[in-house]
C-alpha positions in Angstrom: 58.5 105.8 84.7 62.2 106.3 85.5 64.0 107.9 82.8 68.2 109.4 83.1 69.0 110.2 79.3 72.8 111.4 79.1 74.0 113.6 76.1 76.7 116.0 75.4 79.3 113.0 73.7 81.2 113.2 71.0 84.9 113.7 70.0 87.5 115.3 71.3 91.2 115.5 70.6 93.3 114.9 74.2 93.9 117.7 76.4 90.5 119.2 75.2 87.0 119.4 77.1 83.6 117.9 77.4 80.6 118.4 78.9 78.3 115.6 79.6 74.3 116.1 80.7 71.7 113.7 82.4 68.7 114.9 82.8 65.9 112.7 85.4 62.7 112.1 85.6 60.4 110.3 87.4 62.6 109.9 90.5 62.8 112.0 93.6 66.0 113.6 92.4 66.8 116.4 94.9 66.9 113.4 97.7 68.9 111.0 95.0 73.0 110.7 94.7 73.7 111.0 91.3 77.2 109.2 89.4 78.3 109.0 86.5 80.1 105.8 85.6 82.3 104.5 82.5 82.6 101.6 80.2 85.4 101.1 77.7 85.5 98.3 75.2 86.8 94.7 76.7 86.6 96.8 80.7 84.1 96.4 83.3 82.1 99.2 84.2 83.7 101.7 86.8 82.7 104.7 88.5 83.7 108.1 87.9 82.3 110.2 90.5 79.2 111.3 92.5 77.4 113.8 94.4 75.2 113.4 97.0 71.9 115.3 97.4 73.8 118.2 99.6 76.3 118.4 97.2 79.4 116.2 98.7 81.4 115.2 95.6 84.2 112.2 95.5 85.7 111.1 92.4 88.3 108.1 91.1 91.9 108.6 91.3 92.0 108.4 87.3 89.7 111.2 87.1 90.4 113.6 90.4 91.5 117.5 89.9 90.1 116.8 85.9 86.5 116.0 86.5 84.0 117.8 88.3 80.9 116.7 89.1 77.4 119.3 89.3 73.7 119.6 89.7 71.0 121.3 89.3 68.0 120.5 91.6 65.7 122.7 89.8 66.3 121.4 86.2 66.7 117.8 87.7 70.0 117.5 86.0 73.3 116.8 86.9 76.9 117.4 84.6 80.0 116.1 84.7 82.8 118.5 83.2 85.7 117.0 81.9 88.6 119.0 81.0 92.5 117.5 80.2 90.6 114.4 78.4 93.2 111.5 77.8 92.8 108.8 75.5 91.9 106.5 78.3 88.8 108.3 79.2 87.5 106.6 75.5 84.2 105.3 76.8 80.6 105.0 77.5 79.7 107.4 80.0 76.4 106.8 82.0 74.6 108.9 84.6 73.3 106.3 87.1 70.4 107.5 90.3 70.5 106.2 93.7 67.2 107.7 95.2 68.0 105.2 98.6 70.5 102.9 98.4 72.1 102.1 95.5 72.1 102.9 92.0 68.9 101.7 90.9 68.7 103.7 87.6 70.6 104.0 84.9 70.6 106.3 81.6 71.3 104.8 78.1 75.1 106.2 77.9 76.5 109.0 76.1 80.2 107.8 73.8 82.9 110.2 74.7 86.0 109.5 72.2 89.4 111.0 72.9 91.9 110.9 70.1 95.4 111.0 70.4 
C-alpha cells in the first residue's frame, strides 16, 4: 500500500520560514520524481516544484529563488524549504509520487498559513 504523509505545517508570519516533510512508502522511491503541489481556497491545484530521481529540480515562477526542493533516498523522504513565505503561499501543500509517468500518488496535505 502506497502511503506519502506530509507534515511540517503550521503558521508563519510573512517573510518567515517553513519546512515541509513527505515521507513514502510502498513505492519505489529512489526511481520516483517527487512534487510538491498547492491548493488555496476557491484555486485549482498547482505545482510548486519537483525533483527527479538524479536530483534535477524546476520550480514555478511564484516560488523560484524562495523554494528549494530536497531528498533523501535513504529515509524515502523528500522536503521542500520555504523561506521569504508571502501571504499568497496560504495553502494546502501536498507531496505527490510519480514512480513512471505521472503523479500517481498523492499524500493527505499539510496547511501552511502565512499571515500578513
Amino acid at each position: 500500500q502506497v502511503q506519502l504523509v506530509e507534515s511540517g505545517g503550521g503558521l508563519v508570519q510573512a517573510g518567515g520560514s517553513l519546512r515541509l516533510s513527505c515521507v513514502a512508502s510502498g513505492i519505489m522511491f529512489s526511481i520516483s520524481t517527487m512534487a510538491w503541489f498547492r491548493q488555496a481556497p476557491g484555486n485549482q491545484r498547482e505545482f510548486v516544484g519537483h525533483i527527479t530521481n538524479n536530483g534535477d529540480t524546476r520550480y514555478a515562477d511564484s516560488v523560484l529563488g524562495r523554494f528549494t526542493i530536497s531528498r533523501d533516498n535513504a529515509k524515502n523522504m523528500v522536503y521542500l524549504q520555504m523561506n521569504s513565505l508571502k501571504p499568497e503561499d496560504t495553502a494546502v501543500y501536498y507531496c505527490a509520487a510519480s514512480p513512471r509517468v505521472g503523479y500517481d500518488y498523492w499524500g493527505q496535505g499539510t496547511q501552511v498559513t502565512v499571515a500578513s
